[in-house]
Every structure is written in structure tokens, then in C-alpha cells.
PyMOL Python script that loads the backbone (N, CA, C, O; Angstrom):
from pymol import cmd

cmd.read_pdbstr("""\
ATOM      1  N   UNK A   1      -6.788  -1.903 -10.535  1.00  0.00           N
ATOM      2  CA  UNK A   1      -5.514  -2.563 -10.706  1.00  0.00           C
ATOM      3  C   UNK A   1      -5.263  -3.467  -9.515  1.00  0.00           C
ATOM      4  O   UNK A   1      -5.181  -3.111  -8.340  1.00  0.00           O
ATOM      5  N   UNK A   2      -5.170  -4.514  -9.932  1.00  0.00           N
ATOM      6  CA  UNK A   2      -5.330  -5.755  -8.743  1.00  0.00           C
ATOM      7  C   UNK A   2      -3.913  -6.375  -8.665  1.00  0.00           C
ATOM      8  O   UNK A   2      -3.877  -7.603  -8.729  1.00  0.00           O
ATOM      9  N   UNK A   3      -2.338  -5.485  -8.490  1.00  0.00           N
ATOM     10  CA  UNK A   3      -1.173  -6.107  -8.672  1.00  0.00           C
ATOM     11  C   UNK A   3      -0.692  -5.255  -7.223  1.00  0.00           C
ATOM     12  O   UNK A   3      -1.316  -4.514  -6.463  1.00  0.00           O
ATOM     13  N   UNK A   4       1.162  -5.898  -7.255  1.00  0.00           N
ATOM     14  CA  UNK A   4       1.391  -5.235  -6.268  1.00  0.00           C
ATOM     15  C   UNK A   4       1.891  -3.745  -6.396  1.00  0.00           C
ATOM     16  O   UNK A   4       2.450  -3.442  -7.450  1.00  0.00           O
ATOM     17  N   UNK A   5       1.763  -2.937  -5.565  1.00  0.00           N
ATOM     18  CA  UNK A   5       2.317  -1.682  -5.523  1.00  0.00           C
ATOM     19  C   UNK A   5       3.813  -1.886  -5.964  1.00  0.00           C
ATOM     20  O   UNK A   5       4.397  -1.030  -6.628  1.00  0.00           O
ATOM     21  N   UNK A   6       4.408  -3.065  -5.561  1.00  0.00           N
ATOM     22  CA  UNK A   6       6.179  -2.936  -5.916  1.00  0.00           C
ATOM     23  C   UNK A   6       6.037  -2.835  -7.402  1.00  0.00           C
ATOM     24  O   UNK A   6       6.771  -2.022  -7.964  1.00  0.00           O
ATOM     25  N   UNK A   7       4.802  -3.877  -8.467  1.00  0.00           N
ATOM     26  CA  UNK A   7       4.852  -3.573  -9.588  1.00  0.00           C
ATOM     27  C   UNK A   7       4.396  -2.033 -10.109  1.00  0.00           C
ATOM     28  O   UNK A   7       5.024  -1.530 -11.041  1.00  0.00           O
ATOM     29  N   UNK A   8       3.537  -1.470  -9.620  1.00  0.00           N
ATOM     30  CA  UNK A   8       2.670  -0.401 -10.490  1.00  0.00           C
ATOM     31  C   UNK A   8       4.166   0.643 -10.591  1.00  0.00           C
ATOM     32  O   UNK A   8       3.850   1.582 -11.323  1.00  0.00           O
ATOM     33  N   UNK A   9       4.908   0.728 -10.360  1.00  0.00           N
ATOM     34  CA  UNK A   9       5.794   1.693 -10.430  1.00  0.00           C
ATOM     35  C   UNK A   9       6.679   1.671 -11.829  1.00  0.00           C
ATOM     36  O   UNK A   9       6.986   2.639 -12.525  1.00  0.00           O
ATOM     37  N   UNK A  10       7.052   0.037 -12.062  1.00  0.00           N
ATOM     38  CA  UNK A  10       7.108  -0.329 -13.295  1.00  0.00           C
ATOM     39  C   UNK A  10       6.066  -0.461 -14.794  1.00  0.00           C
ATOM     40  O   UNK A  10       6.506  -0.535 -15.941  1.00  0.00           O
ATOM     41  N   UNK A  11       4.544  -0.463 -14.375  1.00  0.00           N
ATOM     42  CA  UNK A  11       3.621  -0.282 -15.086  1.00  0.00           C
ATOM     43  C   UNK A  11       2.967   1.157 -15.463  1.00  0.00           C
ATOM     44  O   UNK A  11       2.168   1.509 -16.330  1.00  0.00           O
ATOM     45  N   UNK A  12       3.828   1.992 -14.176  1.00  0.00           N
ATOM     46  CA  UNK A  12       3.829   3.336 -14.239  1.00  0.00           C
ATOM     47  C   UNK A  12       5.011   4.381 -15.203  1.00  0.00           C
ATOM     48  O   UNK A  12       4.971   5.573 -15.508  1.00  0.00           O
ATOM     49  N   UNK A  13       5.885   3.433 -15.442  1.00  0.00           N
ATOM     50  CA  UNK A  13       7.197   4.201 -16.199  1.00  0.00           C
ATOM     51  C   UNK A  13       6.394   3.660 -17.649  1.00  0.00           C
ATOM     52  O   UNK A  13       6.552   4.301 -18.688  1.00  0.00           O
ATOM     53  N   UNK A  14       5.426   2.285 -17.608  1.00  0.00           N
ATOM     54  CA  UNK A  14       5.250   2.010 -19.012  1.00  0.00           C
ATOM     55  C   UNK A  14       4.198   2.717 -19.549  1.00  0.00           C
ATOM     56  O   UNK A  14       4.170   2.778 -20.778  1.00  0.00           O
ATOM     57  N   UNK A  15       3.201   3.345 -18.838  1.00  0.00           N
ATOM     58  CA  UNK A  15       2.244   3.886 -19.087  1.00  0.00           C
ATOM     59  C   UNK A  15       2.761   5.159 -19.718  1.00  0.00           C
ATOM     60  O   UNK A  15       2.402   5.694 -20.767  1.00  0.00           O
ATOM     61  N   UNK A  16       3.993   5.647 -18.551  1.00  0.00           N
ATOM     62  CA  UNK A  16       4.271   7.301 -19.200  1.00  0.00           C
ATOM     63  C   UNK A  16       4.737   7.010 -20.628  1.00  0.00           C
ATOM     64  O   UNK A  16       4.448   7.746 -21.571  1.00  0.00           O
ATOM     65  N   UNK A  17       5.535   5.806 -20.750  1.00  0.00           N
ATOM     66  CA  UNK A  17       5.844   5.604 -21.888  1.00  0.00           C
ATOM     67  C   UNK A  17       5.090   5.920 -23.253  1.00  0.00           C
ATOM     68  O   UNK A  17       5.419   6.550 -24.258  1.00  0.00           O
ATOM     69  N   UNK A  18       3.908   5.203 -22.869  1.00  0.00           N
ATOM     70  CA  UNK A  18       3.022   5.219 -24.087  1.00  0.00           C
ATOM     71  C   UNK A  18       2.268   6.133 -23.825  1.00  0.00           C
ATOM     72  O   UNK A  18       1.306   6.066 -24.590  1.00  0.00           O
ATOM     73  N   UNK A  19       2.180   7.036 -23.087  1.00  0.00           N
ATOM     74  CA  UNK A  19       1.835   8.561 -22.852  1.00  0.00           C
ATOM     75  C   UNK A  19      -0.121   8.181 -22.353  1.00  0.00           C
ATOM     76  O   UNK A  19      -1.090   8.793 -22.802  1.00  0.00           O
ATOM     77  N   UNK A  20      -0.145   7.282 -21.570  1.00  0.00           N
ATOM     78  CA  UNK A  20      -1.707   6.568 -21.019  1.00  0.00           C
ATOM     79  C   UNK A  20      -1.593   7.527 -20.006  1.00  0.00           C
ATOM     80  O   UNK A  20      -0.940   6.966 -19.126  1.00  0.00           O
ATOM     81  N   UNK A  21      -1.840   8.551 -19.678  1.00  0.00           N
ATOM     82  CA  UNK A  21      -1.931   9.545 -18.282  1.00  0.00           C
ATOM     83  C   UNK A  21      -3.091   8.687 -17.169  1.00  0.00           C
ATOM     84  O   UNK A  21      -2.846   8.371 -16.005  1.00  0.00           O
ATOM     85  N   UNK A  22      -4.507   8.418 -18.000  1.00  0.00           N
ATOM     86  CA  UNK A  22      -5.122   7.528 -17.071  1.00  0.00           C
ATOM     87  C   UNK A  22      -4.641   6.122 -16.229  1.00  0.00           C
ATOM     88  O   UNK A  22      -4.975   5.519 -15.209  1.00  0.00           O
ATOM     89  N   UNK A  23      -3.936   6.032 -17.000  1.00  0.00           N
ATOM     90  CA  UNK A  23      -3.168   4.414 -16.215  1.00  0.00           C
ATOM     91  C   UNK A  23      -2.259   5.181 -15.583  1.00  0.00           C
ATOM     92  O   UNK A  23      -2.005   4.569 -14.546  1.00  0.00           O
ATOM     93  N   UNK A  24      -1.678   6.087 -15.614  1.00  0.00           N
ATOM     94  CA  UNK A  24      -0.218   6.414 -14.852  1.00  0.00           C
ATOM     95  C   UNK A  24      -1.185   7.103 -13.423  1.00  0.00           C
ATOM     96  O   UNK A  24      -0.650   7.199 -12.319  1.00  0.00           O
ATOM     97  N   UNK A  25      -2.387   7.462 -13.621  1.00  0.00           N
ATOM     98  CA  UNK A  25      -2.872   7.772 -12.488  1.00  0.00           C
ATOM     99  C   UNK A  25      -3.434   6.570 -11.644  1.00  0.00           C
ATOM    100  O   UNK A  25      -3.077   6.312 -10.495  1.00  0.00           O
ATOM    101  N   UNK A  26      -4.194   6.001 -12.240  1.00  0.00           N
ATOM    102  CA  UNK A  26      -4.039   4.851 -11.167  1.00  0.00           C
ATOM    103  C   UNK A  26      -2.978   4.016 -10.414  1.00  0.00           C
ATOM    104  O   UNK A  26      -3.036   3.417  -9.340  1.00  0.00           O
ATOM    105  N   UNK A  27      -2.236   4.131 -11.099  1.00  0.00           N
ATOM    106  CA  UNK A  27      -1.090   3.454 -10.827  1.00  0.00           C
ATOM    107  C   UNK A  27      -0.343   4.085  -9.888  1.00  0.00           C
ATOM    108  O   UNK A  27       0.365   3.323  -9.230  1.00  0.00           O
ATOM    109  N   UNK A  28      -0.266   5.435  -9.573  1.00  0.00           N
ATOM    110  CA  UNK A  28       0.026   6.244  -8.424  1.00  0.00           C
ATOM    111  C   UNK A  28      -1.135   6.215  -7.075  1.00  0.00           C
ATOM    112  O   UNK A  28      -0.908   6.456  -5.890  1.00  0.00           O
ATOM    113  N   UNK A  29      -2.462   5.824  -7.751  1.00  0.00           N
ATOM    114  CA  UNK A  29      -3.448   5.807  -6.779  1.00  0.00           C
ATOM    115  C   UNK A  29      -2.998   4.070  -5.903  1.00  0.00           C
ATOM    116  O   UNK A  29      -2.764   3.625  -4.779  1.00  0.00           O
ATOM    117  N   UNK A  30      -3.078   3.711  -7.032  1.00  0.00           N
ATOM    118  CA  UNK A  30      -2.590   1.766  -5.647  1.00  0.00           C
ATOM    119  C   UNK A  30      -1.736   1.703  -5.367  1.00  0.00           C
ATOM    120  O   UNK A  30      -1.407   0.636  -4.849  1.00  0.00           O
ATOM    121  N   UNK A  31      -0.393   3.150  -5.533  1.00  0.00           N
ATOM    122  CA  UNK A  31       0.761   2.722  -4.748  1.00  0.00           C
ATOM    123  C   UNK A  31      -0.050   3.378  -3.610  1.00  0.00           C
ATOM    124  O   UNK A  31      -0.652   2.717  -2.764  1.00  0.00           O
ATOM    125  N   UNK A  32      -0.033   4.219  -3.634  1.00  0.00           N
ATOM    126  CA  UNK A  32      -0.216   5.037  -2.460  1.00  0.00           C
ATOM    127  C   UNK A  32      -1.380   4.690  -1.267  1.00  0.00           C
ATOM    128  O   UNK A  32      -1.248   4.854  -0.055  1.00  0.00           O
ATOM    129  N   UNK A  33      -2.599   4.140  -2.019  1.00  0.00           N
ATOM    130  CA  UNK A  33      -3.458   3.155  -1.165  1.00  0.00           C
ATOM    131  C   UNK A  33      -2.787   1.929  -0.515  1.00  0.00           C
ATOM    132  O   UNK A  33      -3.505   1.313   0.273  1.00  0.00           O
ATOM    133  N   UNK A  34      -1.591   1.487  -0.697  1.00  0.00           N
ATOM    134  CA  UNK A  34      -1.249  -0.049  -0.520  1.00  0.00           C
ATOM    135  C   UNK A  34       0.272   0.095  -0.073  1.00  0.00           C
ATOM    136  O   UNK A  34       1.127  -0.791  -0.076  1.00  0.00           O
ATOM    137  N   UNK A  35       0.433   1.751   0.405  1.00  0.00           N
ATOM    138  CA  UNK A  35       1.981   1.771   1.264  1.00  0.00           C
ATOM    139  C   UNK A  35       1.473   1.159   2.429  1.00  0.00           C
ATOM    140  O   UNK A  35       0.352   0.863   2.841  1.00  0.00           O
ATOM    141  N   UNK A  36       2.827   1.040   2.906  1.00  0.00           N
ATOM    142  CA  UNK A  36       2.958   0.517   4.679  1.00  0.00           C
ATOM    143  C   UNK A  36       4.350   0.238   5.004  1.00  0.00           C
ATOM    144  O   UNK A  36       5.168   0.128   4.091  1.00  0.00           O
ATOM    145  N   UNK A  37       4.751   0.091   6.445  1.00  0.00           N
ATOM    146  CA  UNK A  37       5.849   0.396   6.955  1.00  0.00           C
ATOM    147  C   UNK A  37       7.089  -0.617   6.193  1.00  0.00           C
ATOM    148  O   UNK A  37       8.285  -0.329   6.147  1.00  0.00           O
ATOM    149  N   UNK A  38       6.209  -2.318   5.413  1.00  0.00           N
ATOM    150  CA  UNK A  38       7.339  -2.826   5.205  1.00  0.00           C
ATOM    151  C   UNK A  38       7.459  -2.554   3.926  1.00  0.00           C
ATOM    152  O   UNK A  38       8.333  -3.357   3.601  1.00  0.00           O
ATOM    153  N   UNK A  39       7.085  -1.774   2.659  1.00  0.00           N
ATOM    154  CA  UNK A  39       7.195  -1.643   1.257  1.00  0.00           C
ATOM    155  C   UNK A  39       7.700   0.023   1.143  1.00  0.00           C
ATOM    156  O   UNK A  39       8.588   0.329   0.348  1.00  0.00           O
ATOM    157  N   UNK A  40       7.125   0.913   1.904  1.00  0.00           N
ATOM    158  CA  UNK A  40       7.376   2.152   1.833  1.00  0.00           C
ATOM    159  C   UNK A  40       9.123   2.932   1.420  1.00  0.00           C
ATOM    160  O   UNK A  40       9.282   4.093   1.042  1.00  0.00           O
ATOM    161  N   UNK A  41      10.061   2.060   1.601  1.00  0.00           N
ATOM    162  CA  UNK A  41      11.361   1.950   1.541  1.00  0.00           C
ATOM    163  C   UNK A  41      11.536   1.548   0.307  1.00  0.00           C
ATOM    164  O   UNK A  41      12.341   2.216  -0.342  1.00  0.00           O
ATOM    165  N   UNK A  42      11.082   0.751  -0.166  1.00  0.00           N
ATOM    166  CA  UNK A  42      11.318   0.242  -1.135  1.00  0.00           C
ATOM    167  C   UNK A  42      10.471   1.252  -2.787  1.00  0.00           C
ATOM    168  O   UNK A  42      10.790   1.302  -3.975  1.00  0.00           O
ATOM    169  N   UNK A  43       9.480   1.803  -2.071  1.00  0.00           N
ATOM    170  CA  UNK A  43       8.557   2.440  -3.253  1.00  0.00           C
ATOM    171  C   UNK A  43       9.273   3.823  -2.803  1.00  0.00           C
ATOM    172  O   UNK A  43       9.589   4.327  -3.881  1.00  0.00           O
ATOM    173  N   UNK A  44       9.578   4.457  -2.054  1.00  0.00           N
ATOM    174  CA  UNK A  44      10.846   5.529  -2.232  1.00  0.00           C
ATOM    175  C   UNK A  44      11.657   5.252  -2.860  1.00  0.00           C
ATOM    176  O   UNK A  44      11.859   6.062  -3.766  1.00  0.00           O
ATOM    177  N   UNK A  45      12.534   4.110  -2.824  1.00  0.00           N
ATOM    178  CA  UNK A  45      13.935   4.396  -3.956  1.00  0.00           C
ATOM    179  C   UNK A  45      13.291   3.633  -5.714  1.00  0.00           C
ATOM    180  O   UNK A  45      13.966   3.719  -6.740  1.00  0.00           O
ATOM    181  N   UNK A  46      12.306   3.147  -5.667  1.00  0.00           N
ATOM    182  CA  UNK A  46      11.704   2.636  -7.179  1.00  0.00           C
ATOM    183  C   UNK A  46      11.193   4.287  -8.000  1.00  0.00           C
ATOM    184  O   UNK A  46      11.527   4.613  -9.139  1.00  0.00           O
ATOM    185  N   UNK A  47      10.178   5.262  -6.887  1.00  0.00           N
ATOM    186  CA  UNK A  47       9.786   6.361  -6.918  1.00  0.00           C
ATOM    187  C   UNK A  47      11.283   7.464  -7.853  1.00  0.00           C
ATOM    188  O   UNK A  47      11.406   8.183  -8.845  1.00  0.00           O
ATOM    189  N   UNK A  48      11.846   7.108  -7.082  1.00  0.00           N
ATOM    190  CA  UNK A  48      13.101   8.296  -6.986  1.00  0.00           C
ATOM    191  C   UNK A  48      13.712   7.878  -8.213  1.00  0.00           C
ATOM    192  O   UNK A  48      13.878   8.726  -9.090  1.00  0.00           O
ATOM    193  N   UNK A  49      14.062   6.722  -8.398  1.00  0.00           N
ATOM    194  CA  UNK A  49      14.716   5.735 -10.038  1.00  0.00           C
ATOM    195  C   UNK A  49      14.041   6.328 -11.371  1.00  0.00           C
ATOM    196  O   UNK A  49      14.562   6.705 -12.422  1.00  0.00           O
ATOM    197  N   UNK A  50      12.498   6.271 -10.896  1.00  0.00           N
ATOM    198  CA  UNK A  50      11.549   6.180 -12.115  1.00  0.00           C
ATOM    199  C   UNK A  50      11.085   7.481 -12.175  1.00  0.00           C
ATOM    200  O   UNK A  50      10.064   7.714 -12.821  1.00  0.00           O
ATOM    201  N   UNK A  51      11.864   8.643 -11.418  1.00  0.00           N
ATOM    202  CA  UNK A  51      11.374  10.511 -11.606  1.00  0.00           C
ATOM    203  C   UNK A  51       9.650  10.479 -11.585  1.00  0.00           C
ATOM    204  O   UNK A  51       8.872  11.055 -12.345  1.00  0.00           O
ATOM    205  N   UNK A  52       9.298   9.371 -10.140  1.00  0.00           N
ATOM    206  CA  UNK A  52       7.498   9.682  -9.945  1.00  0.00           C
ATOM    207  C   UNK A  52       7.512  10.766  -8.724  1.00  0.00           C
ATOM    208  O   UNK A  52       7.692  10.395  -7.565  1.00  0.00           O
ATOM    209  N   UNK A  53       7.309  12.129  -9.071  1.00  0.00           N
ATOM    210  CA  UNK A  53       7.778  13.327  -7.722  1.00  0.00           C
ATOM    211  C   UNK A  53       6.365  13.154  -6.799  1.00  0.00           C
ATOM    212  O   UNK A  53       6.375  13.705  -5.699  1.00  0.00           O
ATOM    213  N   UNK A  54       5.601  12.684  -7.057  1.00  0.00           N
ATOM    214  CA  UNK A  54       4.117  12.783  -6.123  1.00  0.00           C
ATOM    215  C   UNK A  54       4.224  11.000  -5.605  1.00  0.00           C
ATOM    216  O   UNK A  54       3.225  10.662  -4.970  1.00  0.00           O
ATOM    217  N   UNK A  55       4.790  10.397  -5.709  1.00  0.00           N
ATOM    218  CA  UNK A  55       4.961   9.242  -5.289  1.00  0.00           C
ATOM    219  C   UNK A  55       5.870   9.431  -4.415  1.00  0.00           C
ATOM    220  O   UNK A  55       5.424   9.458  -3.268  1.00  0.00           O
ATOM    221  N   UNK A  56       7.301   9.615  -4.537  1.00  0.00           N
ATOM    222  CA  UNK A  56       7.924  10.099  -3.614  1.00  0.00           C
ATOM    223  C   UNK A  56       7.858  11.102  -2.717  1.00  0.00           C
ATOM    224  O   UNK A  56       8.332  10.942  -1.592  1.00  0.00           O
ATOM    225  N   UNK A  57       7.370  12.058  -3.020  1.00  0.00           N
ATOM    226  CA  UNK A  57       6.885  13.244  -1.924  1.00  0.00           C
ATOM    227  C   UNK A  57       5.909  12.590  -1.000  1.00  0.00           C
ATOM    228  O   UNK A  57       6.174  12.970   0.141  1.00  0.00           O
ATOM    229  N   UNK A  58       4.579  11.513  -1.005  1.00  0.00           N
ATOM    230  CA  UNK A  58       3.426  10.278  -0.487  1.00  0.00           C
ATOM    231  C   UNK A  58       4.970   9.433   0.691  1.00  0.00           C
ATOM    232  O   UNK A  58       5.340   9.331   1.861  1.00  0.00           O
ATOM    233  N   UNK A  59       5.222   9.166  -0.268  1.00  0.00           N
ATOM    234  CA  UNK A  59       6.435   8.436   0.591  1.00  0.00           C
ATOM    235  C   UNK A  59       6.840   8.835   1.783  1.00  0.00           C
ATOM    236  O   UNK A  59       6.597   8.248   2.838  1.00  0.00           O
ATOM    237  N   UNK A  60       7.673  10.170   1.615  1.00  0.00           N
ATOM    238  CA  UNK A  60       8.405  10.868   2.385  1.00  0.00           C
ATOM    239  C   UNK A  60       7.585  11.636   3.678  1.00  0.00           C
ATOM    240  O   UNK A  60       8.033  12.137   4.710  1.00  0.00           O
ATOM    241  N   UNK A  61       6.109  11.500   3.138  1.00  0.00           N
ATOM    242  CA  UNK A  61       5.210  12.404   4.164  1.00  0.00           C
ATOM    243  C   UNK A  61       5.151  10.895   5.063  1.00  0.00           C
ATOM    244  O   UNK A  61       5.631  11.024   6.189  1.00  0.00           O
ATOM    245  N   UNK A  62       4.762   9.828   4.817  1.00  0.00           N
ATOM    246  CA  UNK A  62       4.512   8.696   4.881  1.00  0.00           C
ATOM    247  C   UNK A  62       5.645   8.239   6.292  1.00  0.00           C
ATOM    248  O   UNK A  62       5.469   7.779   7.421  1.00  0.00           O
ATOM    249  N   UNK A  63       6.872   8.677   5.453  1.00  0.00           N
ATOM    250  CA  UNK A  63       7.935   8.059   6.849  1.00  0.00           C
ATOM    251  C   UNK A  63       8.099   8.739   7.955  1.00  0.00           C
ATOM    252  O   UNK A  63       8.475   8.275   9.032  1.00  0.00           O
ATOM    253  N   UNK A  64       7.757  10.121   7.658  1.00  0.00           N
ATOM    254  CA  UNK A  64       7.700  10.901   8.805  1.00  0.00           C
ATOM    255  C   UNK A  64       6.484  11.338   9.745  1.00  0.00           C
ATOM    256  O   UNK A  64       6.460  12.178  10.644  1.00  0.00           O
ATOM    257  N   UNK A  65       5.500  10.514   9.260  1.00  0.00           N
ATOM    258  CA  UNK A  65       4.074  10.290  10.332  1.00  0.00           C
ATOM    259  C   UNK A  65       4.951   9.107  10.922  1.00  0.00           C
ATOM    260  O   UNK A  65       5.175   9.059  12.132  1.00  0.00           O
ATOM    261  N   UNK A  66       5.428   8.182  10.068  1.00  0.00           N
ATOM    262  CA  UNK A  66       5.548   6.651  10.852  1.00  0.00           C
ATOM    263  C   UNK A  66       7.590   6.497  10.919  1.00  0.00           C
ATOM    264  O   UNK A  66       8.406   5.656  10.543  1.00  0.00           O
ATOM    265  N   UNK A  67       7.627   7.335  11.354  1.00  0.00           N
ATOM    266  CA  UNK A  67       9.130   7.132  11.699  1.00  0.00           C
ATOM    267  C   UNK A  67       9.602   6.180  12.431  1.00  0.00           C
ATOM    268  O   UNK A  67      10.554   5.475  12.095  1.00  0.00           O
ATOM    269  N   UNK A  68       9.098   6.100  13.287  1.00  0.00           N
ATOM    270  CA  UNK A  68       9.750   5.008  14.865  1.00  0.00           C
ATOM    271  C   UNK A  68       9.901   3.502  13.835  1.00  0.00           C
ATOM    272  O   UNK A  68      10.770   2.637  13.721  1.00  0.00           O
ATOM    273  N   UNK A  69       8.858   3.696  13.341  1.00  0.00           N
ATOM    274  CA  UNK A  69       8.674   1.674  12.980  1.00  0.00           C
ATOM    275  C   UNK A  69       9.433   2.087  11.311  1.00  0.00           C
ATOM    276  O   UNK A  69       9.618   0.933  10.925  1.00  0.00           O
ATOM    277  N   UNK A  70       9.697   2.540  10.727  1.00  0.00           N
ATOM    278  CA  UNK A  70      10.368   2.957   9.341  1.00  0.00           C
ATOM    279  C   UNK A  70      11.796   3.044   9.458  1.00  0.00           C
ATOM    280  O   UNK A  70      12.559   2.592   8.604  1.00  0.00           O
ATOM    281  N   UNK A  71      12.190   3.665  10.588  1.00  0.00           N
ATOM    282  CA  UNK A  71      13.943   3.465  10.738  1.00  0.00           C
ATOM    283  C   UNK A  71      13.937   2.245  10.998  1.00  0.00           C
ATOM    284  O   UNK A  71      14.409   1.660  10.023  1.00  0.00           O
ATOM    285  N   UNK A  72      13.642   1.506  11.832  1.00  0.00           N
ATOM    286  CA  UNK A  72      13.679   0.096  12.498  1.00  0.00           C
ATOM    287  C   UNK A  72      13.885  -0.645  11.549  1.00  0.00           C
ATOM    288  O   UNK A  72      14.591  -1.578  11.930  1.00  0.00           O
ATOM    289  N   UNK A  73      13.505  -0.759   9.952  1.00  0.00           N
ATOM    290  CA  UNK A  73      13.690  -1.440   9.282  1.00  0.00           C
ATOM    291  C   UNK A  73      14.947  -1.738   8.773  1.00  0.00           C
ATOM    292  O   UNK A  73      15.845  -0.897   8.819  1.00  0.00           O
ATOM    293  N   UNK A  74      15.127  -2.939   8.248  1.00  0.00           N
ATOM    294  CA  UNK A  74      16.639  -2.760   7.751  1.00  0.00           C
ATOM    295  C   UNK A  74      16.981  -2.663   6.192  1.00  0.00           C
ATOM    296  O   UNK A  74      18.059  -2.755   5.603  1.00  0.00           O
ATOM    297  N   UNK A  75      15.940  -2.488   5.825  1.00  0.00           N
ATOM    298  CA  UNK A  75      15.548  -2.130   4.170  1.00  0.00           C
ATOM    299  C   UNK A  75      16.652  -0.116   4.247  1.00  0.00           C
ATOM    300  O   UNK A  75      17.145   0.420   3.255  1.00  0.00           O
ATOM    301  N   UNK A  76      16.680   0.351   5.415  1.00  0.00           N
ATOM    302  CA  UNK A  76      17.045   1.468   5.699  1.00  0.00           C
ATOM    303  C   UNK A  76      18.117   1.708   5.293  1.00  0.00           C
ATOM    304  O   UNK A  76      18.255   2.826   4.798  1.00  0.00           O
ATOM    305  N   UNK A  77      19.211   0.870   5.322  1.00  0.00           N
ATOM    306  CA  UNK A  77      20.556   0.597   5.155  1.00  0.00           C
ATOM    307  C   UNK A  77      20.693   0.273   3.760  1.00  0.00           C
ATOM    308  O   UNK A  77      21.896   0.188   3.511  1.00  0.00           O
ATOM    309  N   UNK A  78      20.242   0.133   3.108  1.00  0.00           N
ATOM    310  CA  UNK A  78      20.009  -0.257   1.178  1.00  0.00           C
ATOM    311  C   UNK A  78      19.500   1.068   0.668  1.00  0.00           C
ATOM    312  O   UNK A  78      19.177   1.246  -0.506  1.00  0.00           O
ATOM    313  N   UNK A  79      19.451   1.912   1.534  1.00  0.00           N
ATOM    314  CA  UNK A  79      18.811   2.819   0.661  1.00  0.00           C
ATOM    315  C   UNK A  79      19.478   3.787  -0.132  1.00  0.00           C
ATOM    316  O   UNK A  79      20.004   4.477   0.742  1.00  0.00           O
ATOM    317  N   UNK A  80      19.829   4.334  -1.323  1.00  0.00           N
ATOM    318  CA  UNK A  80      20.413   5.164  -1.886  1.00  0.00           C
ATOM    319  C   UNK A  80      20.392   6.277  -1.020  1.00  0.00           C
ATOM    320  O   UNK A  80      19.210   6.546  -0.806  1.00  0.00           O
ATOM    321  N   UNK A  81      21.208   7.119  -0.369  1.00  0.00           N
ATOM    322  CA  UNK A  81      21.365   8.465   0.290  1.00  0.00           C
ATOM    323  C   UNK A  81      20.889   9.892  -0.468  1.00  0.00           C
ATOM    324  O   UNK A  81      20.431  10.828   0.187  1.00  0.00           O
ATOM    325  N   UNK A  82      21.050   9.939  -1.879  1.00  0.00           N
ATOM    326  CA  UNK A  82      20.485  10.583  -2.372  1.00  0.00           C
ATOM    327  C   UNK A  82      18.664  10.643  -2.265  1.00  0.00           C
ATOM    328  O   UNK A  82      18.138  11.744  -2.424  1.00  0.00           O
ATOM    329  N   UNK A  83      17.838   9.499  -2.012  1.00  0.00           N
ATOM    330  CA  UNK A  83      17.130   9.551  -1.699  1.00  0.00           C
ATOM    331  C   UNK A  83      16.203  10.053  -1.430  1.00  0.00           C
ATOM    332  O   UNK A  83      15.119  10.234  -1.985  1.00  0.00           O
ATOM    333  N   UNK A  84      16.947  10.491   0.151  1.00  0.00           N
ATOM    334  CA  UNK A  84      16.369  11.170   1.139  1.00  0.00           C
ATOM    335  C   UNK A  84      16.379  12.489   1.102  1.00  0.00           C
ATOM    336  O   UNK A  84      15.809  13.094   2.010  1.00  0.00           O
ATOM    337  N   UNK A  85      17.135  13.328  -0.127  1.00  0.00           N
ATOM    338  CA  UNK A  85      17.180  14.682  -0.112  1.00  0.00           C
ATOM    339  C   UNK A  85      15.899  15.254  -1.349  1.00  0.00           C
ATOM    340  O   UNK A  85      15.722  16.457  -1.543  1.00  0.00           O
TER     341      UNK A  85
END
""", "prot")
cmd.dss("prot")
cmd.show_as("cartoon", "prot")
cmd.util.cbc("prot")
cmd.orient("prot")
């Protein structure tokens, strides 16, 4: 899958849709290959929208190896509070 991670999350709600388990796995595999400090915020609250629990749990391990440079962002302040629980 050669798109961006901001998309596969949406290609991932369509896959569950049509019940493709193989596409919904890849599609968790290139988010998670293709996080980083400036998208990771953003694929947490898409994660959390679209009920992906192993995407968001990737996430959450994700901000707390890389905390220092992850608060710093200001994507931080947009973030749904529910979120984070």
C-alpha cells in the first residue's frame, strides 16, 4: 500500500466494511510503519474515531517512548481529551 498513513485509516474503516480482514491488516501495518512525531497525533484521534484498538494502543506506546518532541507539538491542543484515556 503505497498511500499515506493519514489515508489507510479511512481505507481501513472501508475494508472492515466489506469485511477484507487482509486489507484491514495491512492497512494497520503502513500506519504503524509510517508513524512519526508529526502524524502520530493525528493517527491517535482518526484511530480512536474509527474504534482501530491496536492502532491506538501503537500510538499511545509511540508517544510515550517519544514524549519530549510529541507534547511540543501543537497538533496537542486539537486533541479530543477523551483520547488520551
Amino acid at each position: 500500500l503505497q498511500s499515506s498513513e493519514k489515508y489507510m485509516v479511512d481505507v481501513w474503516v472501508l475494508a472492515k466494511t466489506y469485511g477484507l480482514k487482509r486489507a484491514m491488516g495491512l492497512c494497520i501495518q503502513a500506519i504503524m510503519k509510517n508513524l512519526d512525531n508529526a502524524n502520530v497525533l493525528f493517527i491517535l484521534q482518526s484511530a480512536h474515531r474509527s474504534k482501530i484498538p491496536p492502532v491506538k494502543a501503537f500510538c499511545l506506546e509511540y508517544i510515550m517512548k517519544n514524549y519530549e518532541a510529541v507534547v511540543q507539538s501543537p497538533s496537542l491542543k486539537e486533541l479530543e481529551s477523551e483520547v488520551l484515556v
